[in-house]
N, C-alpha and C positions, 0 to 999 in steps of 0.2 A: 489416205495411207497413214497408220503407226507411225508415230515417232520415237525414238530412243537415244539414249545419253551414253557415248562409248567411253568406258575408262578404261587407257591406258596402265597396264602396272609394270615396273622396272621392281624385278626380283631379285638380278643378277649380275654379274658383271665379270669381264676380262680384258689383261692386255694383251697384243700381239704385233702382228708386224704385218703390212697391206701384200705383202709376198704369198703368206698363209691364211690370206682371204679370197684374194682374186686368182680365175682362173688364165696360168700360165702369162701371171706378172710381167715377164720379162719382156712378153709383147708390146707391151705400151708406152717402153721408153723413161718409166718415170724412176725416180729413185724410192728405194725402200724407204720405208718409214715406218713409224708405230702410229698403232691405231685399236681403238675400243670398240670392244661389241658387248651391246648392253641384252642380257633379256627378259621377255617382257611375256607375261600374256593377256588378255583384254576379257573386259565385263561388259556387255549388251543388256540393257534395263530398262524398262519402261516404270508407271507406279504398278505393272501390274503382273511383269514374267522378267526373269531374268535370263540369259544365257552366258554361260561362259563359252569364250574360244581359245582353246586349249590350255593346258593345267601346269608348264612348266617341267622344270626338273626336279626329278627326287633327289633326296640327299645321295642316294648313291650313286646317279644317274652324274649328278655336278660333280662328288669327291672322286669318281672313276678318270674324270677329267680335268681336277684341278681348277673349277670352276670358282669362283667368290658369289658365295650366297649370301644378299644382302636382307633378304627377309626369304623365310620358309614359305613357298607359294599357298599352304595349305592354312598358316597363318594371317599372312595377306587376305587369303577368301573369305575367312572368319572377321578379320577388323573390319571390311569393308562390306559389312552382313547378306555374303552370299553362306546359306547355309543347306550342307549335302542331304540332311533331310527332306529340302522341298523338291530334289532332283529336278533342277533346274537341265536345262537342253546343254548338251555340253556339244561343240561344235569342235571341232580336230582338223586341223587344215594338212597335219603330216603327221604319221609317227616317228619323226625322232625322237631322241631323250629328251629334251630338252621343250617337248612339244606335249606329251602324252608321262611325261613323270608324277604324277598325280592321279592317272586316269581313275585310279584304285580309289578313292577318296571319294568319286561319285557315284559308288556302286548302285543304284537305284534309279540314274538317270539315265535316258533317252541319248546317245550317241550317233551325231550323224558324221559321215565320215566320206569320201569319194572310194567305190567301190573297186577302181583300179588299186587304191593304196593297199585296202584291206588283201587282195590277192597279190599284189607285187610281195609283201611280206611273211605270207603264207608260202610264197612258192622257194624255188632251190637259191635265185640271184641274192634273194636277203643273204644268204650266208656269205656272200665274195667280199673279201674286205675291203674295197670302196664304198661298197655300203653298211658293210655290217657295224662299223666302228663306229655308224651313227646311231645306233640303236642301244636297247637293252633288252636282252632274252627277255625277262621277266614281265617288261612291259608289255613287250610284242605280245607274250601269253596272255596278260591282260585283257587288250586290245581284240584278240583270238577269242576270247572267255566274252565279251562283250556281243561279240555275233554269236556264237553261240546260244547267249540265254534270250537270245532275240528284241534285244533292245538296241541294236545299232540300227540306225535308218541310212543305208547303203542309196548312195546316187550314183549316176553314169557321169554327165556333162555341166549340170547345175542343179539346184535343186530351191525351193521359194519354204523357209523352214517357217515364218510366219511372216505375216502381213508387214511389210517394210523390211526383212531381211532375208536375201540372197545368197547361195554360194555357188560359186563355180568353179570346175577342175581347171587348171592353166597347167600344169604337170610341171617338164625341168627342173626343178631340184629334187622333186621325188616323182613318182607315175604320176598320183594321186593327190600333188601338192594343188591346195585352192586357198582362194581369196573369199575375201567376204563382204558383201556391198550392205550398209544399213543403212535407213532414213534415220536422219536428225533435226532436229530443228535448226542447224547450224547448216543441212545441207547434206547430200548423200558422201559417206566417208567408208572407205575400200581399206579393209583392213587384209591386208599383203601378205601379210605372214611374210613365209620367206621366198616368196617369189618376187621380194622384193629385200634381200639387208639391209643394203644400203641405199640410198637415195643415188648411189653417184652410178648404180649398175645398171640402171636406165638411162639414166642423163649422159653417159661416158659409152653405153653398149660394153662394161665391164663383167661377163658373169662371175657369180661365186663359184670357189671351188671345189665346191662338191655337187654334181650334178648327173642327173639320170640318162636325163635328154638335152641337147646342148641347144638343138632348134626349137623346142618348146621352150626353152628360157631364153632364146630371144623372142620369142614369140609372146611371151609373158610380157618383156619389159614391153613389145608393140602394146597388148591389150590396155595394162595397165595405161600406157603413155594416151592411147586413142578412148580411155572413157573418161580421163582429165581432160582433154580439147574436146568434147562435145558436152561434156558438162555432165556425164552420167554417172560420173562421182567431183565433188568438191575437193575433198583429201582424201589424200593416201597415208595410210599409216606404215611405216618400214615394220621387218622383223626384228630389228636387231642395231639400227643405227642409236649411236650413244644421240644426236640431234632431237631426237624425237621429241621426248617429253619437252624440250624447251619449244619446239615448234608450236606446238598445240599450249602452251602455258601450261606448268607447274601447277596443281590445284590446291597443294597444303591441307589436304583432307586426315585422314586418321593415319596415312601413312608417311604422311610429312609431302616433302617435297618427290615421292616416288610414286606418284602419279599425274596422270593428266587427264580433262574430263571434254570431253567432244558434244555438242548437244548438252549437255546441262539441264536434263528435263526432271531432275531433281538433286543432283549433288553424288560426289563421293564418299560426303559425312555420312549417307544415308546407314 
């Protein structure tokens, strides 16, 4: 089997308060507090293919949200030489903003995406605003524009996009939300997205609060929690815990301390 070197990237960042993260806080007894959500999207690379999984948020996608942009994602992609000429596979685990703000940037590439998402957003629910406030018209059109020119590769339940990498639908935070299982040399590592934010919404049964399906997001934190105990991934990557990068080590590559590198089958200087 393939192996590849997943880097982590930290684009982004905000404060807030663990009230306006988890769903229906008051259940669990703890006191409010403040708390960061970092965000991030990931590079999948061998010496020989690259893939990105998902593109981040655009500048209007963050300023519509008061977001802190700590690096432009489309600049990150360039320092760390992924370049939208080679239409590298770009892999979408959700269309949120914050997920698919970039999508526009790889206009040439190969998009795979879970085929429930693409129709959950096409249909009339996208417009209700517990979902709609995660979105961006514009992207969504994107995203739309993308199956249209027939370069989105639509799956059902999982799909094998090349040899060593995986994705599969787990739904709850969106229809359509999925994970993604790569080989490494460090060991199979499940990048979560956000069917996983934090670390603690598995470890605690806390979900986030914003969610499609409340039983496929527990059902998520089971999958994830049951392919760590039989060993069918080594790490999990969060969507969005500020812990992350320090978990996996900081790599000091070209973006300084805003990356982390998984497998290391050539580097983030690259």
């Amino acid at each position: 089997m393939s192996t590849y070197e997943v880097v982590v990237v930290r684009y982004g960042t905000r404060r807030t308060v663990r009230s306006e993260v988890f769903l229906n806080y008051s259940l669990y007894g703890e006191p409010d507090a403040p708390i960061g959500m970092d965000y991030f999207f990931w590079i999948v690379r061998d010496e020989q293919r690259t893939f990105v999984v998902d593109t981040g948020f655009s500048r209007a996608g963050g300023a519509n949200r008061a977001r802190t942009t700590l690096i432009e994602p489309v600049e990150a992609f360039r320092a760390l030489g992924v370049d939208a000429a080679d239409a590298p596979t770009v892999i979408v685990t959700h269309a949120h903003y914050d997920h698919i703000g970039n999508l526009d940037h790889f206009d040439r590439s190969p998009v795979v995406v879970a085929r429930s998402e693409v129709d959950f957003w096409a249909g009339p629910h996208s417009r209700r605003t517990q979902f709609h406030h995660s979105v961006e018209d514009a992207e969504l059109a994107e995203l739309a524009a993308v199956v249209d020119s027939g370069r989105a590769v639509l799956f059902d339940e999982r799909i094998t996009v090349a040899d060593g990498i995986e994705v599969i639908r787990v739904g709850g935070h969106t229809p359509g939300q999925s994970v993604v299982r790569v080989a490494t040399a460090d060991g199979p590592v499940l990048l979560a997205s956000d069917a996983l934010h934090y670390y603690e919404e598995s470890e605690k049964a806390m979900p986030f609060v914003s969610v499609a399906d409340l039983v496929e997001m527990y059902d998520g934190f089971d999958t994830i929690d049951a392919m760590s105990a039989s060993g069918a991934v080594a790490h999990v990557v969060s969507g969005h815990d500020p812990v992350t990068l320090d978990r996996f080590g900081r790599d000091g590559g070209p973006l300084g301390d805003a990356t982390a590198v998984i497998g290391g089958t050539r580097g983030a200087r690259a």
